[in-house]
Backbone as JSON Lines, residues from 0, in Angstrom:
{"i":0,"aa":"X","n":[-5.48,27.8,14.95],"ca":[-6.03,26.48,14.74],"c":[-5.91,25.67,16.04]}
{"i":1,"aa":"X","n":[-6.85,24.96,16.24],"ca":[-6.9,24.43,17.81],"c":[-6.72,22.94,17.27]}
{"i":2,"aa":"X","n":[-5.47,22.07,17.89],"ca":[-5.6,20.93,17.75],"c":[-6.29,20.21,18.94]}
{"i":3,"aa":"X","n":[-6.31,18.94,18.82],"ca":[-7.15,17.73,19.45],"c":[-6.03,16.93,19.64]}
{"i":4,"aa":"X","n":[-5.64,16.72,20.8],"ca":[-4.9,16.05,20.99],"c":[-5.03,14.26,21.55]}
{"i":5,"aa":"X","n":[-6.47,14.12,21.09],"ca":[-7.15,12.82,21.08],"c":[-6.72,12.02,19.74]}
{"i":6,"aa":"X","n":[-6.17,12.86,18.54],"ca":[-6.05,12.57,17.65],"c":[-4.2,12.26,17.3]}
{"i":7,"aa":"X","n":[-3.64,12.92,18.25],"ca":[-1.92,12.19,17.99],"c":[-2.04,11.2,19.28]}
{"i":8,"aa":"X","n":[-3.13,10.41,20.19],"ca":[-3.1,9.61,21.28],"c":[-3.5,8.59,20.2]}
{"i":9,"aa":"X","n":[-5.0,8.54,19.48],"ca":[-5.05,7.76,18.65],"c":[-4.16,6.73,17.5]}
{"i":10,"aa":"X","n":[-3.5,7.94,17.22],"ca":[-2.2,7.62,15.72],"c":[-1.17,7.16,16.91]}
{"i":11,"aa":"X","n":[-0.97,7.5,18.74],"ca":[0.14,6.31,18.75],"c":[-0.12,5.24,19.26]}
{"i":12,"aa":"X","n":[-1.57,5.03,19.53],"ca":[-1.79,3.98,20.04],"c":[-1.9,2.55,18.73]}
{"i":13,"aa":"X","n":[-2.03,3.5,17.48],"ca":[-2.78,2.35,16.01],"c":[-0.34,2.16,15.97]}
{"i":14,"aa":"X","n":[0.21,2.73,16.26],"ca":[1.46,2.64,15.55],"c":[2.01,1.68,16.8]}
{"i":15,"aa":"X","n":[1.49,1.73,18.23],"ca":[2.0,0.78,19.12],"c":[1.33,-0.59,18.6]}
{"i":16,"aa":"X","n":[0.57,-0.83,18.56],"ca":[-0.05,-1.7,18.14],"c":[0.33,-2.43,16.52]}
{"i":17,"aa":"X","n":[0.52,-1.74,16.01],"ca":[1.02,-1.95,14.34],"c":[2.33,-2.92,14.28]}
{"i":18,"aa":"X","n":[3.11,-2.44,15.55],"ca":[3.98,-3.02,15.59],"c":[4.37,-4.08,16.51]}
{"i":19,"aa":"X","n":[3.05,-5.04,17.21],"ca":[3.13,-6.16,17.37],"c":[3.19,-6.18,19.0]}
{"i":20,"aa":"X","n":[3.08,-4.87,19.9],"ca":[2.41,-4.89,21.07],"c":[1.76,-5.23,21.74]}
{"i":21,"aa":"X","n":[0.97,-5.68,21.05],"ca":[-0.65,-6.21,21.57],"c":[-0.84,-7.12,20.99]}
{"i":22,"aa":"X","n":[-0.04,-8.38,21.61],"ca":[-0.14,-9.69,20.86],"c":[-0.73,-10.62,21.72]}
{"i":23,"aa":"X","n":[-1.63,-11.36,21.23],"ca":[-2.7,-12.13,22.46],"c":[-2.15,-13.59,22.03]}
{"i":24,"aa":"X","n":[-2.03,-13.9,21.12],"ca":[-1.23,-15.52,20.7],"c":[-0.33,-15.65,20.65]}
{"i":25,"aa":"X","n":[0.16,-16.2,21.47],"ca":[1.47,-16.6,21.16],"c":[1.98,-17.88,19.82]}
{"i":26,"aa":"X","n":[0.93,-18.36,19.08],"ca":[0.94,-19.07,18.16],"c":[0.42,-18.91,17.0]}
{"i":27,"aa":"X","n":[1.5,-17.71,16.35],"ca":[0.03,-17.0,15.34],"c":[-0.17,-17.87,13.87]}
{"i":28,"aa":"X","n":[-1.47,-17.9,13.61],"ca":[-2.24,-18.9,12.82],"c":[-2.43,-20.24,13.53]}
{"i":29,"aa":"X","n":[-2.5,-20.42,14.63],"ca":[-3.33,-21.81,15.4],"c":[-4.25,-20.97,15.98]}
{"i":30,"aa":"X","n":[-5.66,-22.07,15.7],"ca":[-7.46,-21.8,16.21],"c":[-7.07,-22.72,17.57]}
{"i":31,"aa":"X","n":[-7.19,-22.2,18.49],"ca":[-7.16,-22.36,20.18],"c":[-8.39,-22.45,20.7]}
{"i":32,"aa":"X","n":[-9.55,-22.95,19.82],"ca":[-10.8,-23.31,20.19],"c":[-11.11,-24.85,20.41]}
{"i":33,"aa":"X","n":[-11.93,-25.6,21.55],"ca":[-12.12,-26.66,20.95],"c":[-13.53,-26.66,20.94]}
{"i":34,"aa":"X","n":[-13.73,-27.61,19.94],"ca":[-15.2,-27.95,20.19],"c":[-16.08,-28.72,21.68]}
{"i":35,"aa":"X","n":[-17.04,-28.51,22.03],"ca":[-17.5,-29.24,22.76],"c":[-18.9,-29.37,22.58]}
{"i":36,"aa":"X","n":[-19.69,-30.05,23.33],"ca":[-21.06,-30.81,23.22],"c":[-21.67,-29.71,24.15]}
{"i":37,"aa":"X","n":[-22.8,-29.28,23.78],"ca":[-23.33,-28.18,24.35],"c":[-24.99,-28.71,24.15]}
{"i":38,"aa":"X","n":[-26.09,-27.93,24.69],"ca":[-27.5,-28.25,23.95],"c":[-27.74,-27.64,23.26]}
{"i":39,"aa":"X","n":[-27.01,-26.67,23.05],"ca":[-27.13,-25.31,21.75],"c":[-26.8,-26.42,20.43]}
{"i":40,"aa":"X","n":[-26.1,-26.82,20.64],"ca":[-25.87,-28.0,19.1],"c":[-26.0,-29.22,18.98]}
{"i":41,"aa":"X","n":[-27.2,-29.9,19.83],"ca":[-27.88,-30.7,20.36],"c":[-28.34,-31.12,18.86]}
{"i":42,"aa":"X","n":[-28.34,-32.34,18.12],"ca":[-29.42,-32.78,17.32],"c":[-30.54,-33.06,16.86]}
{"i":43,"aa":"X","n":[-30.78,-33.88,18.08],"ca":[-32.3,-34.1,18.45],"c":[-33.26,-33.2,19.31]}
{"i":44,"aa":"X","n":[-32.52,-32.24,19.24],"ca":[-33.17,-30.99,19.71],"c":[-33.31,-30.14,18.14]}
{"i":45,"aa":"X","n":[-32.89,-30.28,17.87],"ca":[-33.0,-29.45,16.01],"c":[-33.94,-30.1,15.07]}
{"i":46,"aa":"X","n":[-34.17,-31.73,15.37],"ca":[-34.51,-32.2,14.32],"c":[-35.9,-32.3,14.39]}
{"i":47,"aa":"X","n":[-37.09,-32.38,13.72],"ca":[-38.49,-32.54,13.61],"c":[-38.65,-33.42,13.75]}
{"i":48,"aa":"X","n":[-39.82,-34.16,14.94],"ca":[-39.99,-35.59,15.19],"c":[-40.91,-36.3,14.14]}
{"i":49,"aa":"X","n":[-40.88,-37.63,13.66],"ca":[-42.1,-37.99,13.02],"c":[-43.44,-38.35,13.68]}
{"i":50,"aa":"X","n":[-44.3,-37.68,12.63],"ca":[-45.68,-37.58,12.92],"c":[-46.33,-39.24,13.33]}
């Protein structure tokens, strides 16, 4: 039987990770987004003018 040894790299990379390795927040459950004013969400760019 020929193993793949792509497949015990996989299972330790999901078990490094499982256990909190690869942590990108340091504030977990705070949204670190803010809003800002863009023309993508422009109003009067969305809205239909009157005729």
């Amino acid at each position: 039987m020929k193993v793949d040894k792509n497949i015990y790299a996989a299972i330790a990379m999901a078990l490094y990770e499982y256990q909190g390795n690869n942590v990108h927040d340091k504030e977990p459950g705070f949204i670190t987004i803010k809003p800002r004013q863009t023309m993508w969400n422009a109003k009067f760019l969305s809205l239909t003018a009157k005729p």
